[in-house]
N, C-alpha and C positions, 0 to 999 in steps of 0.2 A: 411542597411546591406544586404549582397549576400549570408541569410544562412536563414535555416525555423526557424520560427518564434514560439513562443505560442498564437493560437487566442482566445482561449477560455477553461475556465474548473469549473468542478461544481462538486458537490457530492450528494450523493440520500443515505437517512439513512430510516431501520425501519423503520413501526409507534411505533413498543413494545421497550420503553425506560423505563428502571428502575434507581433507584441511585444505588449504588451501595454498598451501606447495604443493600438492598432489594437484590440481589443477591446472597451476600456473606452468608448473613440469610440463604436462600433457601440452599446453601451449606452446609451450615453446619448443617442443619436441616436433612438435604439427607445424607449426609455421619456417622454426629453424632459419635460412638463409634469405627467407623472402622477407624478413624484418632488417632493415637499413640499419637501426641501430638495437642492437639487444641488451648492449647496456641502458638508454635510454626506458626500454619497458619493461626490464626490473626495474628502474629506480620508481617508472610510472606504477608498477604495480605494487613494490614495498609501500607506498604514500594513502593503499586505499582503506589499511585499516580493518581488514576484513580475516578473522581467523579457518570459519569455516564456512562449506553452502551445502545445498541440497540441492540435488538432479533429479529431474521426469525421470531418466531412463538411466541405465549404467553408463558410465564415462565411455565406454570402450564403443559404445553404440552412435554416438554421435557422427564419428568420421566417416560412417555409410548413410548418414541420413542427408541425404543430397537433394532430396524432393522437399518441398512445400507443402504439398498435400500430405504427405507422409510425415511429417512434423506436425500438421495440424490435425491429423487425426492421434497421434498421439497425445495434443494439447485436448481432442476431448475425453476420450478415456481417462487422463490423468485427472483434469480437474472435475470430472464426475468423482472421483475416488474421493480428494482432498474436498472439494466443496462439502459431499456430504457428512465429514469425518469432523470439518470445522464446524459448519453447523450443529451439527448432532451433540456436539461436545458443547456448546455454546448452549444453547437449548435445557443440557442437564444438567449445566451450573446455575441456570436461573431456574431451577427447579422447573421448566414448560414440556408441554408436548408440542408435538405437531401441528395436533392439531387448532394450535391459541394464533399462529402464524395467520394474518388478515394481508401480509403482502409480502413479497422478495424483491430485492434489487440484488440484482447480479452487476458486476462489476469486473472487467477485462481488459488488455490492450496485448496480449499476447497469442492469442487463438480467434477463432469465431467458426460458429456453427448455430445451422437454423434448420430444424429446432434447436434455440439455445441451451446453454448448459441449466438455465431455474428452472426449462419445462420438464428436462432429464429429471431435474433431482425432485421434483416434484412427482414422478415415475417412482424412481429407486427411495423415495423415504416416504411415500404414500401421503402427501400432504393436497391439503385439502381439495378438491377438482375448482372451487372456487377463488383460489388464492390470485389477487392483482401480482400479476408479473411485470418487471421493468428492469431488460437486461440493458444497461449502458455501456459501451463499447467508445475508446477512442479519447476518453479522460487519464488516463496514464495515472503518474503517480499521484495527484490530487485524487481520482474517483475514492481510495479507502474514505475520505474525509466528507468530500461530495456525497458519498454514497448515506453518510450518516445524518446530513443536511436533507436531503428527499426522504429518507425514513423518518425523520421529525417533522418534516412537512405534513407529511403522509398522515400519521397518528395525532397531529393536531387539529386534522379534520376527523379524523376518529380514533378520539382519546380512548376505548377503550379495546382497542385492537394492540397488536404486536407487529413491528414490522423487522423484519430479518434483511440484513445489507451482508454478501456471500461478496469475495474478493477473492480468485484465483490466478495469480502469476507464476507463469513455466516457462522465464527470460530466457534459459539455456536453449529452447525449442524455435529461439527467432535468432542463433548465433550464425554470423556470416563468414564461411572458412574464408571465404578469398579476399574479405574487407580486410585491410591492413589499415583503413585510417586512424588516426588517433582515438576519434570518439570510440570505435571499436575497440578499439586495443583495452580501454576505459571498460567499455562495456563490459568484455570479456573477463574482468577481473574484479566485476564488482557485482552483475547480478545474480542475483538466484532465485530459487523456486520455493514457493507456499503458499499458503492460500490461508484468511482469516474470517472471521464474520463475529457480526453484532448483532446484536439485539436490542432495540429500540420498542419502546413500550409508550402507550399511551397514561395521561396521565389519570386516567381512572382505572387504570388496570392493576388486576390485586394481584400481582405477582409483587417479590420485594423488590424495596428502589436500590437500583446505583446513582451514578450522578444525574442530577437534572441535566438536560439541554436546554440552557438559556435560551440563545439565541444564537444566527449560524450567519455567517455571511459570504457571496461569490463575489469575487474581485476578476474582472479580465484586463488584461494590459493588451493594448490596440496595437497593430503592426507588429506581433512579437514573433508571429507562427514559425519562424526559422531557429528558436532558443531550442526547443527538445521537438523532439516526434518518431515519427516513423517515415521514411522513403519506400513507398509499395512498388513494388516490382513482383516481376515471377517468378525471383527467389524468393520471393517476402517481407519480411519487415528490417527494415536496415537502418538503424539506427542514426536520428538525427541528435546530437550532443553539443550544444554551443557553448565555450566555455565563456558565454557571458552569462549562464547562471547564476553563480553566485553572486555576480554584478547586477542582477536583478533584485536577486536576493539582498542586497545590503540595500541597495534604492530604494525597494517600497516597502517590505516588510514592519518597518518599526510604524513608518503613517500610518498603513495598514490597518496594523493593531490595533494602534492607538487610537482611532478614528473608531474603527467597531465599539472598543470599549466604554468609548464616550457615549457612543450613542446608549449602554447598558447603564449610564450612572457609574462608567468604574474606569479604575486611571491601569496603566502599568504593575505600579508597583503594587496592584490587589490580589495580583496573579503570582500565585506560591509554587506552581507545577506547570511544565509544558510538556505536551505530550508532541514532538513532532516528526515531521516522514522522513524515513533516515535517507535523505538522498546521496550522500557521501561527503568525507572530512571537508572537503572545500567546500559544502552547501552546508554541515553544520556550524563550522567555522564562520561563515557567513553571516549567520543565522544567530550567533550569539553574538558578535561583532555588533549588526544591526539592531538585537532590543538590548545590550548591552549589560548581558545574562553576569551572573556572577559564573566562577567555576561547579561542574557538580549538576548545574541546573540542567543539563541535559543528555547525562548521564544516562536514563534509560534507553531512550534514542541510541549514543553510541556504543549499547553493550547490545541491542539489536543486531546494531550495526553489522559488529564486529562476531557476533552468533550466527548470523544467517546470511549478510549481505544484504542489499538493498531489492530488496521485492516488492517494484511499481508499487502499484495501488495496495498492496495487503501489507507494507510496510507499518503505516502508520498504527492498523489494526493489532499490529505485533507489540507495538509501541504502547496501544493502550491495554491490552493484556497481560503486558510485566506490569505498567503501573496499578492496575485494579490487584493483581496478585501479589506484588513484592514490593509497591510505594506507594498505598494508600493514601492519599492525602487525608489531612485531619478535618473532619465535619464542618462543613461550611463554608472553605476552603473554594477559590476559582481554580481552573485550569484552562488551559487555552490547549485545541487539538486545531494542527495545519499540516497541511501538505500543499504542494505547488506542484504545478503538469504544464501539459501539450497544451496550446493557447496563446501565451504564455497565460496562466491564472494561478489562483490562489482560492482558498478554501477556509474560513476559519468555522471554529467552534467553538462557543462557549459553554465549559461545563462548571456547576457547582458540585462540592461532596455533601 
């Protein structure tokens, strides 16, 4: 195929993994009598389908983390560790050095630091002094997908490079002890921390192939910017959550598709695997509702899900690294990679095996 390819991709979690009664405990231990109803946020928390997560820092650490600045410098330390750990591992499954990397896209909505975290790990992994940096900041959970969109951009102006898309989310580091909203409550029980990256290759590049990248496409929905985000303040990032998600989600998704794939010469039912962002049971639900999936077909996704929790932007990355390891699709085969964010937008992928 005469298009960039996936050569390689890995993920880098915590070491602090808890189950996730050991956290919900911790919550409700911490908030106790300033929750109205606490039956209400078990039943909200039983519904989210998530076994266990992984923390920046020990549990026991959080309840003195009361500064912002103090949070975000923790967000860069950490994802200097996991960035480099994701990559590094991504890199020696497609058999590369370092030194083949011709670009980085960093990708975040949880931290920010300048210098950004690609000039760092271009520091600590010695890669190249000439490498195109482009850290993107403020694409939430779409950027893992986006991010994979601009790295195929990237290497179709020069097919014989390699471009690296690094994705690190450390959600626990933006939690808001005194938010008691609903979204919150939401929040707190469904994200966690890890960090992923790909590798995207040009198509003259002798490295081996994974899947081709057909063709990518951005979708933005107009007047949406109140469905997800963040509220910045000088506590920091506070979570905006609408639950008319997955009412988005059922809306445009299926036109969506089916509009990109026409434009490729291919209908729905050519598509054998979906790779997509685990944003939680009521946005998968959604999501298979509206391309009218059978059972099973999204499956990878929800054992993500229910492994790590929903992790912004590295989510999806996670998504495609059980399917390249443990559900290979069969040669020749489509696959469709999406994730949805801040905007409202949408992200597709088209991948061939």
């Amino acid at each position: 195929m005469n298009s960039p390819f996936i050569a390689g991709c890995a993920s880098a979690l915590p070491k602090y993994s808890y189950p996730q009664e050991t956290l919900l405990s911790a919550l409700q231990a911490f908030w106790g009598p300033k929750v109205d109803n606490p039956l209400f946020m078990q039943r909200l928390q039983a519904r989210i389908g998530v076994d266990t997560r992984h923390l920046a820092l020990p549990i026991t650490e959080y309840i003195g983390l009361r500064s912002w600045g103090k949070a975000n410098q923790h967000w860069i330390d950490v994802a200097q560790e996991l960035g480099e750990k994701a990559l590094g591992c991504a890199l020696q499954r497609a058999g590369l050095q370092t030194s083949d990397l011709g670009a980085l896209f960093f990708v975040s909505v949880t931290g920010i630091a300048s210098p950004s975290i690609d000039a760092r790990l271009v520091n600590r992994m010695h890669l190249s002094s000439n490498i195109k940096r482009v850290p993107i900041f403020g694409l939430g959970c779409v950027a893992g997908a986006a991010g994979i969109s601009r790295a195929a951009d990237y290497v179709l102006a020069y097919p014989k490079q390699v471009a690296a898309v690094v994705s690190v989310e450390l959600c626990s580091l933006t939690f808001q002890q005194e938010d008691l909203s609903v979204a919150n409550l939401i929040s707190a029980g469904l994200f966690g921390d890890g960090a992923g990256a790909v590798l995207v290759a040009g198509a003259e590049h002798v490295s081996a192939t994974g899947p081709g990248v057909l063709a990518t496409k951005s979708i933005f929905y107009p007047d949406t910017e109140q469905v997800m985000g963040w509220d910045i303040s000088e506590k920091g990032f506070q979570i905006v959550l609408s639950r008319e998600v997955p009412e988005v989600v059922e809306k445009n998704l299926a036109g969506d598709v089916d509009a990109f794939l026409q434009e490729q010469g291919l209908s729905r039912s050519q598509v054998t695997s979906w790779i997509l962002h685990t944003g939680g049971p009521r946005v998968l639900e959604a999501t298979q509702k509206a391309l009218n999936l059978p059972e099973g077909a999204l499956d990878a996704s929800w054992t993500c899900l229910k492994r790590t929790g929903n992790l912004s932007s590295a989510s999806v990355l996670l998504v495609l690294e059980e399917v390249m390891l443990h559900r290979k699709p069969a040669p020749g085969t489509y696959s469709i990679l999406a994730a949805m964010g801040p905007g409202f937008c949408s992200e597709l992928v088209l991948l061939r095996w």
